[in-house]
Structures are given as structure tokens and as C-alpha cells.
SERO-646151 format. One record per residue (C-alpha): residue in three letters; x, y, z. Coordinates in pm, whole numbers. Each point is the difference from the previous one (the first is absolute). Layout:
residues N
 res     px     py     pz
 ALA      X      Y      Z
...
END
This chain:
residues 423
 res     px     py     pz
 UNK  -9804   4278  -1956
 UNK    181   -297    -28
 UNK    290    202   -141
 UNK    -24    290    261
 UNK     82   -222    258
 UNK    269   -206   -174
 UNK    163    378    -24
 UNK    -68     91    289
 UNK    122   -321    182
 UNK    349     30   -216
 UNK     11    326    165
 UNK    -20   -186    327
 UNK    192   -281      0
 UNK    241    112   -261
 UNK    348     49    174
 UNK    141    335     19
 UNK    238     87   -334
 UNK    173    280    258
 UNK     14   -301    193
 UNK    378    -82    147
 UNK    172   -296   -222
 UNK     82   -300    254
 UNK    386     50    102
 UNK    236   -225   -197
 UNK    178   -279    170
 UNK    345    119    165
 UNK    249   -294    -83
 UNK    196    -91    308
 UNK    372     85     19
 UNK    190   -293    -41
 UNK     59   -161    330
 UNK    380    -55     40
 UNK    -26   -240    278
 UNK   -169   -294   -220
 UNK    216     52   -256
 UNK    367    -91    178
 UNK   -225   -247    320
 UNK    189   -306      0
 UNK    -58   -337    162
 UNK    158   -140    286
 UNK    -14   -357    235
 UNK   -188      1    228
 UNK    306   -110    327
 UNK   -135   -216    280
 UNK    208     -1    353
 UNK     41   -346     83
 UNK     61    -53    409
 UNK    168   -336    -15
 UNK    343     -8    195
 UNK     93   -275   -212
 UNK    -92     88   -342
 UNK    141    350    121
 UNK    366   -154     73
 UNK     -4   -189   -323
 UNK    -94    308   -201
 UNK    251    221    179
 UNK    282   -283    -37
 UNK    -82      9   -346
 UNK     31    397    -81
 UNK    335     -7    223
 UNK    160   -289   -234
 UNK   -124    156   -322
 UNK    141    368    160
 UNK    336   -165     55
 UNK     27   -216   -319
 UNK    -40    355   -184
 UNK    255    201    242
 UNK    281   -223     43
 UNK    -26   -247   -282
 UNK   -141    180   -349
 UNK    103    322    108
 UNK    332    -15    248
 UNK    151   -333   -170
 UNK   -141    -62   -345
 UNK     -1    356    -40
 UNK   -306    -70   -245
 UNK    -97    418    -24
 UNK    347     83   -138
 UNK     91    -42   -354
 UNK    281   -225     23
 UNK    345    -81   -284
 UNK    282   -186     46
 UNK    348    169     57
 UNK    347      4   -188
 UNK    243    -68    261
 UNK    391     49    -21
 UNK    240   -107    264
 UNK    398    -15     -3
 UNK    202   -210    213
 UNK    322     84    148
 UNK    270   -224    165
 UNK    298    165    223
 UNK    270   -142    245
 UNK    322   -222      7
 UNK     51   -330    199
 UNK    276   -264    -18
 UNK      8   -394   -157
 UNK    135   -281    235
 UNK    329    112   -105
 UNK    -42    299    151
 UNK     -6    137   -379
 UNK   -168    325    -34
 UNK   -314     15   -204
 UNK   -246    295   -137
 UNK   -315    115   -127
 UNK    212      3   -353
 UNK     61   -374     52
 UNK   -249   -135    210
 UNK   -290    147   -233
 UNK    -59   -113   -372
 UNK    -93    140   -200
 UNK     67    361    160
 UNK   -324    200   -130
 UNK   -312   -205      5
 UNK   -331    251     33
 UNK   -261   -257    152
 UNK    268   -175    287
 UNK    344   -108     86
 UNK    214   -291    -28
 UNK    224    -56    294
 UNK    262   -276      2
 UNK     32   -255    298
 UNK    233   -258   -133
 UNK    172    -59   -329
 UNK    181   -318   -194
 UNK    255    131   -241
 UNK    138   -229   -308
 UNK    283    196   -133
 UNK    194    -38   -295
 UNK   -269   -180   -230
 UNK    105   -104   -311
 UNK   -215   -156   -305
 UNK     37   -368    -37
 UNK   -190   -304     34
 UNK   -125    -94    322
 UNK   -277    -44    221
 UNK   -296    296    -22
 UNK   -118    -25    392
 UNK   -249    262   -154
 UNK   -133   -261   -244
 UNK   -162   -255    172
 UNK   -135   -301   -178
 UNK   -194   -222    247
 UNK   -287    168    150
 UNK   -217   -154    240
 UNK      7   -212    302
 UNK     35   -333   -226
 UNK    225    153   -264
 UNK     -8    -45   -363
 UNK     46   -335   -187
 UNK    374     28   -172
 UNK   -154     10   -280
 UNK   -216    326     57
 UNK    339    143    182
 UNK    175    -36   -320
 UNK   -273    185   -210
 UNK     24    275    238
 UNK    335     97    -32
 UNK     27    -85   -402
 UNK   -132    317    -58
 UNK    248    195    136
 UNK    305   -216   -166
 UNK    125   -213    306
 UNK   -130   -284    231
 UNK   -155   -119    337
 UNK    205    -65    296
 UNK    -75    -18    362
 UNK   -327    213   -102
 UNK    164    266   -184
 UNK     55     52   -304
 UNK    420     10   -125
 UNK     46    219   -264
 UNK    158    248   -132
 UNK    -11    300    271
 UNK    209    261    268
 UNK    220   -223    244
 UNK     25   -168    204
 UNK   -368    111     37
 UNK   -173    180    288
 UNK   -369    -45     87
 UNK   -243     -3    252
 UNK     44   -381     33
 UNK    360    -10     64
 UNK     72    363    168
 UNK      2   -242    344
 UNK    225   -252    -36
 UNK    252    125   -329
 UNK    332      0    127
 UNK    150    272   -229
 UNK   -207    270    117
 UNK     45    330    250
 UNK   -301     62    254
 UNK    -82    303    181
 UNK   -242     -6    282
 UNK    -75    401    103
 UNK    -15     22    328
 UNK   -202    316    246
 UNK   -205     38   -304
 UNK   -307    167    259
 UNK    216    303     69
 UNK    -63    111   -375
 UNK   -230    215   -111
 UNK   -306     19   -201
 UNK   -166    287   -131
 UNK   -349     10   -164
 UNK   -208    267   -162
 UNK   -351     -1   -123
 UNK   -247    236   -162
 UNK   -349    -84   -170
 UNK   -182    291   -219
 UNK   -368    -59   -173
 UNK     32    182   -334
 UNK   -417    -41    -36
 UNK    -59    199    350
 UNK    251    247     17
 UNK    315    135    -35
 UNK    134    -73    388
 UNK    286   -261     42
 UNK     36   -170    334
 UNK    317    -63    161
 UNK     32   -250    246
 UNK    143    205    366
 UNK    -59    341   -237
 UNK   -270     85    266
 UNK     28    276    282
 UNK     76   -223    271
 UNK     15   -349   -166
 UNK    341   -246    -35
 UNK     48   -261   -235
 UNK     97   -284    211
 UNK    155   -121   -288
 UNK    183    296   -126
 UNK    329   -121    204
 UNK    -26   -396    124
 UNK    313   -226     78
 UNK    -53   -342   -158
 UNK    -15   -154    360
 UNK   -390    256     27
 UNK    -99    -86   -314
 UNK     55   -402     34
 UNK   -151     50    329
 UNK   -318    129   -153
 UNK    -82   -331   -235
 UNK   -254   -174    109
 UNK     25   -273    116
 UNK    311     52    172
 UNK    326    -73   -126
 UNK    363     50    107
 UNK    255    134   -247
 UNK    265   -307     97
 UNK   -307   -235   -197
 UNK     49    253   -285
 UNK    412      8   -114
 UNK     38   -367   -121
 UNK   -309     11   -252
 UNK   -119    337     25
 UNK   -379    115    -62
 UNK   -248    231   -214
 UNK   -159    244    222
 UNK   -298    257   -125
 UNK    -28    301    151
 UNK   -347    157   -103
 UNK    -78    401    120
 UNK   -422    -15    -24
 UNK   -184    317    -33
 UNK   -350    134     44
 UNK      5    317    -73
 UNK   -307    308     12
 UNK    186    197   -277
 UNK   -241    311    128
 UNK    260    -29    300
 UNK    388    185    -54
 UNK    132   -292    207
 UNK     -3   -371    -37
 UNK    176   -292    164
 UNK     53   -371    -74
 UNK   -312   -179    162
 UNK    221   -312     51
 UNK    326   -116    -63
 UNK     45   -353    -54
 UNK    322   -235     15
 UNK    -14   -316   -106
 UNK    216   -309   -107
 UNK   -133   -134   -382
 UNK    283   -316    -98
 UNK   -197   -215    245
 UNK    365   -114    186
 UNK    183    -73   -373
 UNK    199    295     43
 UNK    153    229   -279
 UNK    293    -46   -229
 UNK    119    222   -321
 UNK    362    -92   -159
 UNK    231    272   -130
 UNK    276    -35   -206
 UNK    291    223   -163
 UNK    229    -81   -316
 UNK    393    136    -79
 UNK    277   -135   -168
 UNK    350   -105     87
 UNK    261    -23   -289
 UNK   -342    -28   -253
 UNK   -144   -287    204
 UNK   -347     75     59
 UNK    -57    -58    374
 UNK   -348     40    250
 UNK    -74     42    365
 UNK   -319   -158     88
 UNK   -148     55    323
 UNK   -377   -144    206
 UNK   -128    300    223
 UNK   -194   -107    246
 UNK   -185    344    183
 UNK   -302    133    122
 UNK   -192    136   -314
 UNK   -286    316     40
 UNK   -251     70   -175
 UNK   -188    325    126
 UNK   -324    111   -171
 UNK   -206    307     33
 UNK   -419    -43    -66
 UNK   -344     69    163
 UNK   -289    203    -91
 UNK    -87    366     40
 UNK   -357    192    -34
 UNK   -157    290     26
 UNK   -346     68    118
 UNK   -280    -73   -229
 UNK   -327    243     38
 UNK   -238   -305   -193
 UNK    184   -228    168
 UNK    -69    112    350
 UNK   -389     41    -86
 UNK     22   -381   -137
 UNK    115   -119    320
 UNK   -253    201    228
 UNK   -257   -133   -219
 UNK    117   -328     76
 UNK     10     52    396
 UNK   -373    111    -24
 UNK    -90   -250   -181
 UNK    201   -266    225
 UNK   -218    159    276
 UNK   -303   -108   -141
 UNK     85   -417    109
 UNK    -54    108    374
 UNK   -305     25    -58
 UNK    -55   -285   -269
 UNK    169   -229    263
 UNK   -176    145    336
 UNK   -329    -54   -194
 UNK     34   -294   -140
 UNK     47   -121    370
 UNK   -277    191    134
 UNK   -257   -173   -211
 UNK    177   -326    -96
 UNK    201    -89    327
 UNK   -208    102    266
 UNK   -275   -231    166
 UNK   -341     25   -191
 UNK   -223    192    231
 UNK    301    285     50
 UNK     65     -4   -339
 UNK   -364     59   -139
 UNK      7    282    239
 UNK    249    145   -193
 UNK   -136    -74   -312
 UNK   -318    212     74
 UNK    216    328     88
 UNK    240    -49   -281
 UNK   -230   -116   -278
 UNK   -304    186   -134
 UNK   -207   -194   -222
 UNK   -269    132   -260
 UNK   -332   -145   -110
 UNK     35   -256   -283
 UNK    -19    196   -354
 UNK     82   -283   -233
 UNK   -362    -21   -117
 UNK    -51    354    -87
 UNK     29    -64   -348
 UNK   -234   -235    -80
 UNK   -256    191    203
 UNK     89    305   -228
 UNK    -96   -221   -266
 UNK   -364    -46     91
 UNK    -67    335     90
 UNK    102     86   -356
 UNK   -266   -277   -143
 UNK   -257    175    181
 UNK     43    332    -83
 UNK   -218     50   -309
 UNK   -308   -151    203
 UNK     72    222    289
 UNK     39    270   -255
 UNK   -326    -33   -163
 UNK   -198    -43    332
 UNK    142    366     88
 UNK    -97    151   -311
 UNK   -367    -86     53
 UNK   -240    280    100
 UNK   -208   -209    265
 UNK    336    -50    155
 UNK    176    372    -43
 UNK    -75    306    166
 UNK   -224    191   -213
 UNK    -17    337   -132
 UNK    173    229    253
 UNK    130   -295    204
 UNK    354     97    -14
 UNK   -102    351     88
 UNK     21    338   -180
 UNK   -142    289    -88
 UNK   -391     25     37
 UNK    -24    161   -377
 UNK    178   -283    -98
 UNK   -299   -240    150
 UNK   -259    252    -95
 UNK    105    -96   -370
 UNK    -18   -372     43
 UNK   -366     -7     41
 UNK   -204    -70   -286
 UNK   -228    286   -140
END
């Protein structure tokens, strides 16, 4: 009987075999916004007038420093080399010597090609008719010094070229009677030559810079639609009249000068055209003025004879350099990285005065809106720590029977109960 009705209970409480299968779990398509979400600050609008103007002052300065400094002057997004410059010098025109002598570019320049400037004659003292013998070298000095030399160290001086000291120069064996520097003023034996309406002459300068590591372009100074070289075609009078400081060509003929003439480019070699940025004139012998000597040897009847001359003149140098670039792509992104992150001190500074600057009361205010402060976490670990102890007791007081749910407890079939029970 006992068995009849286990069968026949099975028969009850048995779940259907035709019975539908529970459906399978769908998985969920992959959710496209989680995976690229991104975190962002959190931006609080801060009405202060004050901190407003300073943060606004800020941005401007940082937005101009980038514009017109890094970018305009510096020109820190371009990649930048240094040029190869060339310039020739020319020197044209006729005046006359107090004598009313005629004079030339063939005689008033020396020597007549120079590539990098231009020496042009003012006044000359002419020895003529040198001859070698034994006389005083005014190009030999042996006394140096505002004291002098003892006699003694005078003689030593001049022992090594063969001769002796005298009136602090050595006497020896040399082209005389001599010519130098220190007796072109007062010898009697020599011609002078002052030129006179020297500023009526003409100068003529031209410059070019290339950058082999940029390009292929050469830049010609006034080779630009619509551009001059101011310099292309100057009269000595204009170009002494554009040292600074000022000087007059009359404080120029007795001892002449050294005068640098330097074309200064900047170029965007992207560009077809470039110009000199600047053009700069200025006087470098400090007031000493500038002297080369010249001289030319012949013979009469086998004697061996030389003309010696002192040129005082205005000497040029003219030089050709500056920079070129080309715009750089990681460059450019370097700099903009640097303007945002320039930005950032407006706020750094406005803060630091909203919460360090301001009066307490206002500046706690502040403090609450800006600041967002969590619970204190820095003893979670240790309180992990004891739950861990404790989990084999609390583990053992689940597993008791008294304390679980019983047979059924969790729920479940009824056959499943049914079978629990003892017999």
C-alpha cells in the first residue's frame, strides 16, 4: 500500500518530462556607451567681480604672451636655421684733393674688389723714394707704456732685430727715411692729400641670404614686387648720416673710421618674397679711426726704390645673416599645448585668493561650494581585518540546523519535500 501510493504520488508531483525546459539566459549586447564614458570636472561658476577680473586678466596675458611673443616674435612653431648670406659692395664717383687734383674710385678705393665692404680713402701721407739703409723704424716702437721702458729693457727690444733704441724706436736696419703712423703728422719729407666733397660719392650695396636646410629660395634684398633697397644706391653723405649716434663726415677725413653695415633677415621661406627686417649702421673703432699703409717698389738705374704711403679712409664692412623657418605641424601643437596649459594659472591664482585671501567667514563660504568632502575611510582596513577573524565562528553558527531553515526552507518542489521525510 505503502508502495501504491509512493507511485501514485510520483505520478502527482512528478514534473512533466513534455514539460517546456526553462529558457536560457540571453547575454546582453555589449553596451557601447560604458565602454568609451569618460570622466570629466565637475566646473563651478564663481560670481565674484574680483576674482572674475583677476581670472580674465590672467587668460588675456597668457593669450597675448602666446600670439605676439612665442608665436609672432620667437616664432617658436616654425622650424628655424641660420642663413648663408653674401653681399658685394660697390664704390662709384670722382671728387677733387685740396689741389684741386682729380681723384677716383680707382684711387680713392684699395684694394679695388673686396666681397664683404669697401675701403674709401680720405687722406693720405706719401714717403716717396725709400731706399734701404739704416735709420729710424717709426713702425718699430720700443717704449710702450705711459712710463716707458728702463734703457735697459729698450735695448733688449730692439737687439733682436739687429739695431738699437732711440727716442722709443728702434734704429735699424730698414726703408728710409721711414714712414709710420707715429710720424705721418709732423715728417717733413712727405706729400699729403686731403680728398675733399667725399659725400657726393657713391656707395652701392647688395645682399642676399638663402637657408640650404629649408629650401631652395634665395632672398634678395629690394628683389620684392614693390620693395627698394635703401641701400642699393646711397651717397656717403646718407650713409654717414645713418650711424648712430650721429656723426658728421668733416670728424671722419683726418683719422677716418670702421663702419658695419649689417642687412638682418627673418625670413618665412614658405613665402616667395622676403625683405631685410632691419638694417643697421653703426660705427665699431670706438673714435680711433682707421689706417692701412700701401706701398709700391721700381727701380731707377738698378737702385731699388719704394713709395710708402698711410691711408687714412672710411673702411666697410657689410654682412648678410638672420634666421629663416618654415612652419612646424608638432611644433604648432607644442605651443597650443602650452597656451592651455598656461590657462590653467587663472584659475590656480583666482583660487588660491578665493580661499586664502579673502576674510574667513566669505572664504569658508566658498570653501563649502568648491570643496566636497567624503567620510573618513582610513580605518577601513583594520575593520576588514576583524571581520575576517570572525568569519569561521559566524560560519559555523550558520551551518547549524536549529539556526537554518529546514527542509524545504529555501523552497522547491513539493516531491522534493515529500522525499525528505523519514519513512
Amino acid at each position: 500500500m505503502a508502495a501504491s501510493s509512493s507511485y501514485q504520488l510520483a505520478g502527482v508531483v512528478d514534473e512533466d518530462p513534455e514539460a517546456e525546459a526553462p529558457p536560457a539566459k540571453k547575454t546582453k549586447p555589449l553596451d557601447w556607451d560604458n565602454v568609451f564614458a569618460y570622466k570629466t570636472f565637475k566646473i563651478i561658476r564663481i560670481k565674484d567681480r574680483y576674482l572674475g577680473m583677476l581670472y580674465w586678466f590672467i587668460v588675456t596675458l597668457v593669450i597675448l604672451y602666446i600670439l605676439f611673443f612665442a608665436l609672432q616674435k620667437e616664432r617658436k612653431h616654425e622650424k628655424q636655421e641660420d642663413g648663408i648670406g653674401t653681399v658685394i659692395t660697390k664704390f662709384s664717383g670722382k671728387t677733387f684733393d685740396q689741389n684741386n687734383k682729380p681723384f677716383d674710385e680707382a684711387d680713392l678705393r684699395f684694394p679695388e674688389v673686396e666681397p664683404f665692404g669697401a675701403f674709401i680713402m680720405t687722406k693720405s701721407v706719401t714717403q716717396k723714394a725709400q731706399i734701404v739703409d739704416e735709420c729710424i723704424d717709426y713702425d718699430f716702437p720700443c717704449a710702450t707704456g705711459v712710463d716707458g721702458l728702463s734703457e735697459k729693457q729698450q735695448q733688449v727690444v730692439c737687439t733682436g732685430v739687429g739695431g738699437t733704441c732711440e727716442n722709443g724706436f728702434c734704429k735699424h736696419s730698414a726703408w728710409c727715411p721711414s714712414l709710420g703712423t707715429s710720424n705721418a703728422g709732423n715728417s717733413a719729407t712727405v706729400q699729403r692729400t686731403s680728398i675733399e666733397n667725399l659725400g657726393d660719392t657713391i656707395v652701392e650695396m647688395l645682399a642676399s641670404i638663402s637657408y640650404p636646410g629649408l629650401g631652395q629660395n634665395m632672398f634678395v634684398a629690394g628683389g620684392s614686387e614693390g620693395a627698394i633697397n635703401p641701400y642699393r644706391n646711397i651717397t656717403v653723405d646718407e650713409l654717414i648720416a645713418s650711424i648712430e649716434p650721429k656723426v658728421e663726415l668733416s670728424d671722419l677725413v683726418e683719422e677716418g673710421a670702421l663702419i658695419g653695415v649689417s642687412f638682418i633677415w627673418k625670413c618665412d621661406v614658405t613665402l616667395p618674397d622676403c625683405e631685410p627686417e632691419l638694417i643697421n649702421v653703426k660705427r665699431l673703432d670706438s673714435g680711433t679711426g682707421f689706417v692701412q699703409k700701401r706701398s709700391r717698389k721700381y727701380r731707377i738705374s738698378g737702385q731699388l726704390y719704394r713709395d710708402a704711403s698711410v691711408m687714412y679712409g672710411i673702411r666697410l664692412l657689410v654682412d648678410s645673416t638672420g634666421r629663416g623657418g618654415e612652419v612646424n605641424l608638432v611644433l604648432l601643437v607644442i605651443q597650443l599645448g602650452s597656451c592651455l596649459a598656461l590657462l590653467r594659472t587663472a584659475t590656480i591664482m583666482a583660487d588660491f585668493l578665493m580661499l586664502q585671501a579673502y576674510p574667513t567667514h566669505k572664504a569658508e563660504m566658498y570653501y563649502q561650494c568648491k570643496v566636497t568632502e567624503t567620510k573618513d575611510y582610513s580605518d577601513l582596513q583594520d575593520r576588514l581585518n576583524l571581520i575576517q577573524e570572525k568569519a569561521p565562528e559566524v560560519q559555523n553558527l550558520l551551518s547549524k540546523s536549529k539556526f537554518g531553515l529546514g527542509p524545504g526552507g529555501r523552497g522547491g518542489m513539493a516531491s522534493v519535500v515529500l522525499r525528505s521525510r523519514p519513512q
